[in-house]
C-alpha positions in Angstrom: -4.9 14.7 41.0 -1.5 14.1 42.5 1.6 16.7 42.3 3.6 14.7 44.8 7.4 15.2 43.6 6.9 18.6 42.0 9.4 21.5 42.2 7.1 24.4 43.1 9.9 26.5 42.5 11.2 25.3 38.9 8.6 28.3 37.7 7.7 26.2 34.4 4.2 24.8 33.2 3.4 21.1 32.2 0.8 20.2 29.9 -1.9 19.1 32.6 -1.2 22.9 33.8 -1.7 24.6 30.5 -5.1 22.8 29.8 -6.4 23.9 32.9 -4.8 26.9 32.4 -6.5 27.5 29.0 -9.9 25.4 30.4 -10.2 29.1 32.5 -8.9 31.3 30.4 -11.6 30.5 27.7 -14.5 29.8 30.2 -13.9 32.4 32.8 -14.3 30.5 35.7 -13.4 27.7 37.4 -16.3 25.6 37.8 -17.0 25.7 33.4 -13.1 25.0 32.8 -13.9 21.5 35.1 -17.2 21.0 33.5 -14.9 21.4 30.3 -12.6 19.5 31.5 -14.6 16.5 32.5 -13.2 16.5 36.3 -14.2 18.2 39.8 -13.7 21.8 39.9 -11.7 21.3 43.6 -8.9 19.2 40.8 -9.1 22.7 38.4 -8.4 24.4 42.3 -5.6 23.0 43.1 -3.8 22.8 39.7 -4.3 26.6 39.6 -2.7 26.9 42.7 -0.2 24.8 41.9 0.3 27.0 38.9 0.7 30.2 40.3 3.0 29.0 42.8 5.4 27.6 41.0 4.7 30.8 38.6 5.3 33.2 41.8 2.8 35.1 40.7 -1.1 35.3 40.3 -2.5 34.6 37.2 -6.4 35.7 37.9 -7.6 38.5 40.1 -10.3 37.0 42.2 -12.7 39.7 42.5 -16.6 39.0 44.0 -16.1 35.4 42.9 -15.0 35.9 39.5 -11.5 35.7 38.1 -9.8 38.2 35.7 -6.8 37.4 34.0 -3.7 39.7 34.5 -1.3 40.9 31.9 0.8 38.2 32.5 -1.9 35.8 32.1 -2.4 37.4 28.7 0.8 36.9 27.6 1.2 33.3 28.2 -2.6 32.8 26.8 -1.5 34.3 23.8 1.5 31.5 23.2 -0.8 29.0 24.2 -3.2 29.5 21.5 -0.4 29.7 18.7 1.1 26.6 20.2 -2.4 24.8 20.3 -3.4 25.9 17.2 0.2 23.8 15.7 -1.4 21.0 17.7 -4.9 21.3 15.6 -2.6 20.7 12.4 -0.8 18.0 13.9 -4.6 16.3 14.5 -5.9 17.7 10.9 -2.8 15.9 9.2 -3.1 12.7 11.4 -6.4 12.6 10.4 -5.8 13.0 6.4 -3.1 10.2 7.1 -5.5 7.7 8.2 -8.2 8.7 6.1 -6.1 8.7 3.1 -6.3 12.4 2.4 -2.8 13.5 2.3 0.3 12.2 0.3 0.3 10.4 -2.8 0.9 6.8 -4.2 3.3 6.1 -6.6 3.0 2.1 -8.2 5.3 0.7 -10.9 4.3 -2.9 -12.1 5.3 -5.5 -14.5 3.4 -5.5 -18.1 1.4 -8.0 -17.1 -0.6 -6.8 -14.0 -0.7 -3.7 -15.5 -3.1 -4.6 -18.3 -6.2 -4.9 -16.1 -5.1 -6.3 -12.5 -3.2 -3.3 -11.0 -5.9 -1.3 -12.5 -8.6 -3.2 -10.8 -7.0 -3.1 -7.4 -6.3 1.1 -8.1 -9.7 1.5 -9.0 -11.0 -0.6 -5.6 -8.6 1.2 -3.8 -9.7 4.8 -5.0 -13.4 4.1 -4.0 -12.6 3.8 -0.1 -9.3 7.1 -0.8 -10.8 9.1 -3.7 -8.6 11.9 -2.2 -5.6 10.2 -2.4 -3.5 11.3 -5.9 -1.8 7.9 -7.4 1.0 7.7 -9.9 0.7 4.6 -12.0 3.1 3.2 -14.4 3.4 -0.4 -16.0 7.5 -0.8 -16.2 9.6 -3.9 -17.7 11.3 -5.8 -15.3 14.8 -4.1 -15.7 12.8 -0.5 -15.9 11.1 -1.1 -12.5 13.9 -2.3 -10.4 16.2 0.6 -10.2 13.3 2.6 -10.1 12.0 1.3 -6.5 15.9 1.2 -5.5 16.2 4.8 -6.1 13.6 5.3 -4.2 11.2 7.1 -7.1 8.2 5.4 -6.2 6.9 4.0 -3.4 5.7 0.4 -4.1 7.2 -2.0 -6.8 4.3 -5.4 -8.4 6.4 -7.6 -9.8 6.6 -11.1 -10.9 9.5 -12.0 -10.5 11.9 -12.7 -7.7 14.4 -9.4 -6.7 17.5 -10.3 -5.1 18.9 -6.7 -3.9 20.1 -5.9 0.1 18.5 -2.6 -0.3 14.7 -4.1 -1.5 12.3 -5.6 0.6 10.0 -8.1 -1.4 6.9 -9.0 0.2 5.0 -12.4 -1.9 1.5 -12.0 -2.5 0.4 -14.4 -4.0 2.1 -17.5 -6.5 0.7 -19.7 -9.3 1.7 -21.6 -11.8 2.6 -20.9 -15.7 0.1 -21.8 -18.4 -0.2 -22.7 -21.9 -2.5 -21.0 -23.9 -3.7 -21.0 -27.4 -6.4 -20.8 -29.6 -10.0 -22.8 -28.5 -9.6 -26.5 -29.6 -5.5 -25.9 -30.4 -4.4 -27.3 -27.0 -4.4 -31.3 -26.0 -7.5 -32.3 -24.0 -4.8 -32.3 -20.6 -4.9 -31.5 -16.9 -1.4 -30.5 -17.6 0.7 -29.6 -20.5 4.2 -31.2 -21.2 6.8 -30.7 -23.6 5.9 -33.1 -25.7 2.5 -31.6 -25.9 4.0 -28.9 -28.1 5.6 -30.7 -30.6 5.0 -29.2 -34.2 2.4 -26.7 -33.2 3.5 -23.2 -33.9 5.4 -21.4 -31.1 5.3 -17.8 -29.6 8.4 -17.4 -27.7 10.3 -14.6 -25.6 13.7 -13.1 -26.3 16.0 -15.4 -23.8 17.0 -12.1 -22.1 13.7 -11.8 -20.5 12.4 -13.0 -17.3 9.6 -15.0 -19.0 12.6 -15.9 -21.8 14.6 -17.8 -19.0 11.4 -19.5 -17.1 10.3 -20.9 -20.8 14.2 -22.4 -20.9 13.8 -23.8 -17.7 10.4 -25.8 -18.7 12.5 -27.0 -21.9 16.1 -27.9 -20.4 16.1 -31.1 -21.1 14.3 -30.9 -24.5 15.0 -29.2 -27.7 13.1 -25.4 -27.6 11.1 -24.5 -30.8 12.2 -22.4 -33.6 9.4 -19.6 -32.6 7.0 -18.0 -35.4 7.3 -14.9 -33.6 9.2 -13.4 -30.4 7.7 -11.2 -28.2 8.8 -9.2 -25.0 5.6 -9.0 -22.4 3.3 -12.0 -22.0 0.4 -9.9 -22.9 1.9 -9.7 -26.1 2.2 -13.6 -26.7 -1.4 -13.7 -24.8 -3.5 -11.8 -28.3 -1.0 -13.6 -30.5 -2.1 -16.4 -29.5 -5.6 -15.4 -29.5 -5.4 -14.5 -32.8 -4.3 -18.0 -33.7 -0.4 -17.6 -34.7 0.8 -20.3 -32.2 1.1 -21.8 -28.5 2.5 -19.8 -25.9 3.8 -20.1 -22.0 2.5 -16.8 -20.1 1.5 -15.6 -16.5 -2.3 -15.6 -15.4 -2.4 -12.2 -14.7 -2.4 -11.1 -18.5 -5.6 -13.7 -19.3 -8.6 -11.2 -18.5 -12.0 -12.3 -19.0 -12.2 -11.1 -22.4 -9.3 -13.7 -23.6 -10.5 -16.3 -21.5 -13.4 -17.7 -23.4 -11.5 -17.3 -26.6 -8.3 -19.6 -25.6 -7.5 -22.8 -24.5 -5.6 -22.3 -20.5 -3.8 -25.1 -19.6 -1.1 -25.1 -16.6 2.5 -26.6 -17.4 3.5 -29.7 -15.9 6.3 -29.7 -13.0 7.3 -26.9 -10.8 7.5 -23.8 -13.1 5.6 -21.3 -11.1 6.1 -17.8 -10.2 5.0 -15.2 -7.4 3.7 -11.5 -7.7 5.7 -10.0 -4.8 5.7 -6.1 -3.4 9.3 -4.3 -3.6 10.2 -1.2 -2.1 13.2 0.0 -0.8 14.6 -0.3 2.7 15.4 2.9 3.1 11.4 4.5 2.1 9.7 2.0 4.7 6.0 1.3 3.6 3.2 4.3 4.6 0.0 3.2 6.1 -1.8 4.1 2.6 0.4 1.9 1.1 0.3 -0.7 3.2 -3.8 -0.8 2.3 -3.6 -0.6 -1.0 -1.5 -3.7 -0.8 -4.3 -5.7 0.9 -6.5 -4.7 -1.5 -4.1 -5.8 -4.2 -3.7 -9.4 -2.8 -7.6 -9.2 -2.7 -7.5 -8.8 -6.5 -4.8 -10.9 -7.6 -6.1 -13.9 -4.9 -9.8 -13.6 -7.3 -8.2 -13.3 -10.5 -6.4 -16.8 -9.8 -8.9 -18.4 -7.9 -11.4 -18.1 -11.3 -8.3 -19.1 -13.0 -8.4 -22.1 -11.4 -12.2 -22.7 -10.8 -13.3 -26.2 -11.5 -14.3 -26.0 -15.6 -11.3 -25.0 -16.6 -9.5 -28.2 -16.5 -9.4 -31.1 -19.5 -9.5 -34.8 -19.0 -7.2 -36.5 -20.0 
Protein backbone atom coordinates (compact mmCIF):
# COMPACT_ATOMS: atom_id res chain seq x y z
CA UNK A 1 0.00 0.00 0.00
CA UNK A 2 1.53 3.30 -1.08
CA UNK A 3 0.86 6.81 0.68
CA UNK A 4 3.65 8.51 -1.28
CA UNK A 5 2.37 12.24 -1.78
CA UNK A 6 0.18 12.36 1.34
CA UNK A 7 -0.12 15.40 3.62
CA UNK A 8 0.36 13.87 7.10
CA UNK A 9 -0.67 17.02 8.39
CA UNK A 10 -3.99 17.85 6.45
CA UNK A 11 -5.67 15.85 9.64
CA UNK A 12 -8.58 14.42 7.31
CA UNK A 13 -9.45 10.69 6.52
CA UNK A 14 -9.84 9.09 2.96
CA UNK A 15 -11.92 6.17 2.31
CA UNK A 16 -9.10 3.51 2.27
CA UNK A 17 -8.46 4.99 6.01
CA UNK A 18 -12.00 4.71 7.16
CA UNK A 19 -12.41 1.03 6.06
CA UNK A 20 -9.50 0.10 7.94
CA UNK A 21 -10.50 2.21 10.37
CA UNK A 22 -13.91 0.59 10.80
CA UNK A 23 -12.20 -3.17 9.70
CA UNK A 24 -10.68 -2.59 13.65
CA UNK A 25 -13.10 -0.92 15.23
CA UNK A 26 -15.59 -3.83 14.59
CA UNK A 27 -13.01 -6.69 14.89
CA UNK A 28 -10.90 -5.49 17.73
CA UNK A 29 -7.74 -6.15 16.35
CA UNK A 30 -5.61 -5.73 13.71
CA UNK A 31 -4.79 -8.96 12.46
CA UNK A 32 -9.16 -9.82 11.99
CA UNK A 33 -9.67 -6.24 10.44
CA UNK A 34 -6.89 -7.68 7.56
CA UNK A 35 -8.28 -10.99 7.49
CA UNK A 36 -11.53 -8.87 6.92
CA UNK A 37 -10.12 -6.94 4.72
CA UNK A 38 -8.61 -9.52 2.48
CA UNK A 39 -4.86 -7.97 2.73
CA UNK A 40 -1.68 -8.45 5.17
CA UNK A 41 -2.11 -7.21 8.51
CA UNK A 42 1.53 -5.17 8.20
CA UNK A 43 -0.89 -2.98 5.19
CA UNK A 44 -3.82 -2.54 8.22
CA UNK A 45 -0.30 -1.35 10.32
CA UNK A 46 0.74 1.14 8.45
CA UNK A 47 -2.63 2.73 7.33
CA UNK A 48 -3.36 2.99 11.14
CA UNK A 49 -0.33 4.81 11.57
CA UNK A 50 -0.87 6.73 8.87
CA UNK A 51 -4.15 7.58 10.36
CA UNK A 52 -3.33 8.68 13.60
CA UNK A 53 -0.63 10.79 12.39
CA UNK A 54 -2.25 12.74 10.19
CA UNK A 55 -5.08 12.67 13.02
CA UNK A 56 -2.37 13.85 15.76
CA UNK A 57 -3.73 11.77 17.92
CA UNK A 58 -4.05 8.02 18.91
CA UNK A 59 -7.03 6.31 18.06
CA UNK A 60 -6.46 2.81 20.07
CA UNK A 61 -4.77 2.30 23.38
CA UNK A 62 -2.43 -0.51 22.77
CA UNK A 63 -2.52 -2.31 25.99
CA UNK A 64 -0.84 -6.15 26.37
CA UNK A 65 -1.40 -6.47 22.60
CA UNK A 66 -4.87 -5.47 22.35
CA UNK A 67 -6.22 -2.14 21.22
CA UNK A 68 -9.00 -0.06 22.86
CA UNK A 69 -10.55 2.56 21.21
CA UNK A 70 -10.46 6.16 22.81
CA UNK A 71 -13.31 8.58 23.04
CA UNK A 72 -12.27 10.13 20.05
CA UNK A 73 -12.22 6.93 18.24
CA UNK A 74 -15.87 6.63 19.45
CA UNK A 75 -16.93 9.58 18.11
CA UNK A 76 -15.69 9.25 14.59
CA UNK A 77 -17.03 5.43 14.68
CA UNK A 78 -20.26 6.62 15.49
CA UNK A 79 -20.40 8.94 12.04
CA UNK A 80 -18.99 6.26 10.27
CA UNK A 81 -21.70 3.86 10.82
CA UNK A 82 -24.51 6.54 9.98
CA UNK A 83 -22.53 7.43 6.94
CA UNK A 84 -22.11 3.62 5.95
CA UNK A 85 -25.33 2.77 6.77
CA UNK A 86 -26.50 5.68 3.68
CA UNK A 87 -24.05 3.69 1.63
CA UNK A 88 -26.11 0.27 2.39
CA UNK A 89 -29.22 2.20 0.83
CA UNK A 90 -27.35 3.42 -1.97
CA UNK A 91 -26.49 -0.57 -2.66
CA UNK A 92 -30.22 -1.77 -1.60
CA UNK A 93 -31.62 0.85 -4.29
CA UNK A 94 -28.91 -0.01 -6.97
CA UNK A 95 -29.89 -3.31 -6.48
CA UNK A 96 -33.84 -2.85 -6.83
CA UNK A 97 -32.77 -0.76 -10.08
CA UNK A 98 -31.29 -3.56 -11.80
CA UNK A 99 -33.42 -6.09 -10.55
CA UNK A 100 -36.45 -4.21 -11.48
CA UNK A 101 -37.72 -3.64 -7.97
CA UNK A 102 -38.05 0.01 -7.72
CA UNK A 103 -39.85 2.73 -9.89
CA UNK A 104 -42.59 2.18 -12.08
CA UNK A 105 -43.37 1.95 -15.97
CA UNK A 106 -45.71 4.05 -17.55
CA UNK A 107 -46.62 2.86 -21.57
CA UNK A 108 -49.08 4.62 -23.77
CA UNK A 109 -49.68 2.91 -27.22
CA UNK A 110 -51.58 3.18 -30.34
CA UNK A 111 -55.19 1.16 -30.54
CA UNK A 112 -53.72 -1.31 -32.32
CA UNK A 113 -50.86 -2.80 -30.25
CA UNK A 114 -52.80 -2.30 -27.48
CA UNK A 115 -55.47 -4.99 -28.30
CA UNK A 116 -53.17 -8.04 -27.56
CA UNK A 117 -49.38 -7.09 -28.61
CA UNK A 118 -48.47 -4.51 -25.82
CA UNK A 119 -50.25 -6.76 -23.64
CA UNK A 120 -48.20 -9.69 -24.57
CA UNK A 121 -44.87 -8.03 -24.23
CA UNK A 122 -46.26 -6.47 -20.45
CA UNK A 123 -47.12 -9.71 -19.55
CA UNK A 124 -43.50 -11.33 -20.78
CA UNK A 125 -42.03 -8.46 -19.22
CA UNK A 126 -43.80 -8.82 -15.70
CA UNK A 127 -42.60 -12.62 -15.45
CA UNK A 128 -38.73 -11.65 -15.27
CA UNK A 129 -39.95 -7.78 -12.90
CA UNK A 130 -43.17 -9.00 -11.13
CA UNK A 131 -42.19 -6.15 -8.67
CA UNK A 132 -42.16 -3.61 -10.99
CA UNK A 133 -45.76 -1.46 -10.96
CA UNK A 134 -46.76 -0.63 -14.85
CA UNK A 135 -49.19 1.95 -16.00
CA UNK A 136 -50.79 0.91 -19.20
CA UNK A 137 -52.86 2.91 -21.51
CA UNK A 138 -53.88 2.35 -25.23
CA UNK A 139 -54.10 6.21 -26.54
CA UNK A 140 -55.07 7.53 -30.25
CA UNK A 141 -52.47 8.89 -32.09
CA UNK A 142 -53.12 12.70 -31.17
CA UNK A 143 -53.91 11.52 -27.40
CA UNK A 144 -50.41 9.89 -27.06
CA UNK A 145 -48.24 12.41 -28.49
CA UNK A 146 -48.50 15.28 -26.07
CA UNK A 147 -48.70 12.90 -23.56
CA UNK A 148 -44.90 11.56 -23.98
CA UNK A 149 -43.91 15.39 -24.80
CA UNK A 150 -45.14 16.43 -21.44
CA UNK A 151 -43.28 14.02 -20.05
CA UNK A 152 -46.39 11.93 -18.28
CA UNK A 153 -45.19 8.70 -19.17
CA UNK A 154 -42.27 7.24 -19.79
CA UNK A 155 -42.32 5.26 -23.09
CA UNK A 156 -44.66 6.15 -26.17
CA UNK A 157 -45.60 2.56 -29.09
CA UNK A 158 -46.68 4.06 -31.89
CA UNK A 159 -47.18 3.41 -35.42
CA UNK A 160 -46.64 6.06 -36.91
CA UNK A 161 -43.80 8.40 -37.64
CA UNK A 162 -43.45 11.58 -34.79
CA UNK A 163 -41.70 14.52 -36.14
CA UNK A 164 -41.10 16.73 -32.81
CA UNK A 165 -37.28 18.22 -31.62
CA UNK A 166 -38.28 17.32 -28.13
CA UNK A 167 -39.16 13.29 -29.03
CA UNK A 168 -36.79 10.66 -29.62
CA UNK A 169 -38.31 7.87 -31.81
CA UNK A 170 -36.57 4.71 -31.79
CA UNK A 171 -38.09 2.04 -35.00
CA UNK A 172 -38.68 -1.31 -33.89
CA UNK A 173 -39.83 -2.98 -36.22
CA UNK A 174 -41.76 -2.12 -39.97
CA UNK A 175 -44.15 -4.05 -42.26
CA UNK A 176 -46.35 -3.55 -44.70
CA UNK A 177 -50.26 -2.76 -44.75
CA UNK A 178 -52.79 -5.52 -45.51
CA UNK A 179 -56.11 -6.09 -46.92
CA UNK A 180 -58.29 -8.10 -45.08
CA UNK A 181 -61.79 -9.41 -45.38
CA UNK A 182 -63.94 -12.16 -44.89
CA UNK A 183 -62.42 -16.05 -45.91
CA UNK A 184 -63.01 -16.41 -49.75
CA UNK A 185 -63.89 -12.38 -50.18
CA UNK A 186 -60.32 -11.40 -51.21
CA UNK A 187 -58.72 -12.23 -54.89
CA UNK A 188 -56.53 -15.36 -54.91
CA UNK A 189 -53.24 -12.57 -54.96
CA UNK A 190 -49.65 -12.29 -53.56
CA UNK A 191 -50.60 -8.71 -53.51
CA UNK A 192 -53.56 -6.64 -53.54
CA UNK A 193 -54.05 -3.54 -55.94
CA UNK A 194 -56.53 -1.09 -56.35
CA UNK A 195 -58.17 -2.58 -58.86
CA UNK A 196 -58.62 -5.54 -56.70
CA UNK A 197 -61.25 -3.65 -54.70
CA UNK A 198 -63.49 -2.54 -57.18
CA UNK A 199 -67.22 -3.00 -56.24
CA UNK A 200 -66.57 -4.92 -53.10
CA UNK A 201 -67.91 -3.16 -50.03
CA UNK A 202 -65.40 -0.84 -48.31
CA UNK A 203 -64.58 -0.11 -44.55
CA UNK A 204 -62.76 3.07 -44.56
CA UNK A 205 -61.18 5.65 -41.90
CA UNK A 206 -62.13 9.28 -41.30
CA UNK A 207 -59.37 11.15 -43.68
CA UNK A 208 -58.16 12.88 -40.43
CA UNK A 209 -56.61 9.83 -39.21
CA UNK A 210 -53.25 8.45 -39.54
CA UNK A 211 -54.60 5.14 -41.15
CA UNK A 212 -57.20 7.79 -43.11
CA UNK A 213 -54.20 9.45 -44.84
CA UNK A 214 -52.02 6.14 -45.54
CA UNK A 215 -55.40 4.52 -47.29
CA UNK A 216 -55.30 8.03 -49.55
CA UNK A 217 -51.93 7.51 -50.34
CA UNK A 218 -52.57 3.75 -51.65
CA UNK A 219 -55.50 5.36 -53.76
CA UNK A 220 -53.91 8.77 -55.17
CA UNK A 221 -54.12 8.09 -58.43
CA UNK A 222 -57.49 6.23 -58.36
CA UNK A 223 -60.98 7.12 -57.30
CA UNK A 224 -61.46 6.07 -53.22
CA UNK A 225 -64.69 4.13 -52.50
CA UNK A 226 -67.77 5.51 -51.05
CA UNK A 227 -67.29 3.39 -47.65
CA UNK A 228 -70.23 1.27 -46.05
CA UNK A 229 -69.03 2.26 -42.78
CA UNK A 230 -66.05 4.60 -41.29
CA UNK A 231 -64.22 3.71 -38.47
CA UNK A 232 -61.46 5.35 -36.29
CA UNK A 233 -58.86 2.41 -35.05
CA UNK A 234 -57.93 -0.50 -37.33
CA UNK A 235 -59.12 -2.95 -34.87
CA UNK A 236 -62.40 -1.53 -35.48
CA UNK A 237 -62.35 -2.08 -39.36
CA UNK A 238 -60.41 -5.54 -38.41
CA UNK A 239 -64.10 -7.33 -36.65
CA UNK A 240 -66.04 -5.42 -39.33
CA UNK A 241 -64.61 -7.00 -41.58
CA UNK A 242 -64.71 -10.21 -39.93
CA UNK A 243 -68.16 -9.96 -39.54
CA UNK A 244 -68.48 -9.68 -43.31
CA UNK A 245 -69.53 -5.81 -43.91
CA UNK A 246 -66.67 -5.16 -46.39
CA UNK A 247 -62.78 -4.93 -47.37
CA UNK A 248 -60.57 -3.07 -45.28
CA UNK A 249 -56.68 -1.63 -45.23
CA UNK A 250 -55.24 -2.15 -41.55
CA UNK A 251 -51.95 -2.68 -39.56
CA UNK A 252 -50.82 -6.40 -38.60
CA UNK A 253 -50.64 -5.77 -35.20
CA UNK A 254 -54.57 -5.65 -34.70
CA UNK A 255 -54.89 -9.37 -36.63
CA UNK A 256 -54.52 -11.81 -33.52
CA UNK A 257 -54.74 -15.37 -33.88
CA UNK A 258 -58.34 -15.47 -33.21
CA UNK A 259 -59.15 -13.23 -36.59
CA UNK A 260 -56.59 -14.84 -38.47
CA UNK A 261 -58.25 -18.00 -39.45
CA UNK A 262 -61.47 -16.29 -40.04
CA UNK A 263 -60.16 -13.57 -42.74
CA UNK A 264 -58.53 -13.40 -45.87
CA UNK A 265 -54.68 -11.28 -45.18
CA UNK A 266 -53.34 -10.01 -48.13
CA UNK A 267 -50.41 -7.30 -48.21
CA UNK A 268 -51.09 -4.12 -50.54
CA UNK A 269 -49.04 -3.72 -53.50
CA UNK A 270 -46.24 -0.83 -53.68
CA UNK A 271 -44.49 0.78 -50.82
CA UNK A 272 -47.28 1.53 -48.22
CA UNK A 273 -45.68 0.37 -45.11
CA UNK A 274 -45.45 1.63 -41.68
CA UNK A 275 -43.06 1.16 -38.55
CA UNK A 276 -43.90 0.70 -34.68
CA UNK A 277 -41.33 3.07 -33.25
CA UNK A 278 -40.63 3.96 -29.26
CA UNK A 279 -41.15 7.85 -28.37
CA UNK A 280 -40.11 9.45 -25.33
CA UNK A 281 -39.06 12.68 -24.57
CA UNK A 282 -35.61 14.13 -24.64
CA UNK A 283 -35.71 15.62 -21.63
CA UNK A 284 -36.90 11.99 -19.38
CA UNK A 285 -33.92 9.95 -21.08
CA UNK A 286 -34.87 6.15 -21.15
CA UNK A 287 -34.40 4.09 -17.45
CA UNK A 288 -32.66 0.81 -17.60
CA UNK A 289 -36.26 -0.95 -16.92
CA UNK A 290 -37.39 0.64 -19.73
CA UNK A 291 -34.90 0.12 -21.94
CA UNK A 292 -35.73 -3.91 -21.25
CA UNK A 293 -39.03 -3.88 -21.60
CA UNK A 294 -38.37 -2.44 -25.07
CA UNK A 295 -36.25 -5.53 -26.06
CA UNK A 296 -38.81 -7.56 -25.02
CA UNK A 297 -41.29 -5.59 -27.01
CA UNK A 298 -39.39 -5.92 -30.36
CA UNK A 299 -39.29 -9.68 -29.31
CA UNK A 300 -43.09 -9.64 -29.53
CA UNK A 301 -43.85 -7.54 -32.34
CA UNK A 302 -40.65 -9.27 -34.52
CA UNK A 303 -43.09 -12.91 -33.76
CA UNK A 304 -46.30 -11.50 -34.38
CA UNK A 305 -45.04 -10.39 -38.03
CA UNK A 306 -42.88 -13.08 -38.72
CA UNK A 307 -46.24 -15.63 -38.41
CA UNK A 308 -47.77 -12.86 -40.30
CA UNK A 309 -45.73 -13.54 -42.95
CA UNK A 310 -45.04 -17.40 -42.63
CA UNK A 311 -45.14 -19.19 -45.82
CA UNK A 312 -49.13 -20.30 -46.09
CA UNK A 313 -50.37 -17.25 -45.93
CA UNK A 314 -49.77 -16.10 -49.35
CA UNK A 315 -52.28 -16.77 -52.61
CA UNK A 316 -51.20 -17.60 -56.12
CA UNK A 317 -51.86 -15.79 -58.40
Amino acid sequence: MNYDGENPHSHTMSLRQIEVFRAIMMTGSVSEAARTLYVAQPSVSRVLQVTESRLGFPLFERTRGRLFPSPEAKQIFEEVERAYEGIERIDNLVRSLIEGRSGELKIVCSPSLGTHLVPLAIARFNAVYPNLPVHFEPLTHNHLVPRVLFGKTQIGVSMFNVEHPNIVTMPLVTTPLYCVARKGKLPRKRVIEVKDLAGLPWIDYDHDTPLGRLVGRFFRNDPRPEPIVRVRSASSACMLAKEGLGVAIVDPFCIDGSTRGELDIVPLDGEQTLSASVLYSHAEPLSNVSRRFIDVLQGVLTEHLARQASPGRGKKG
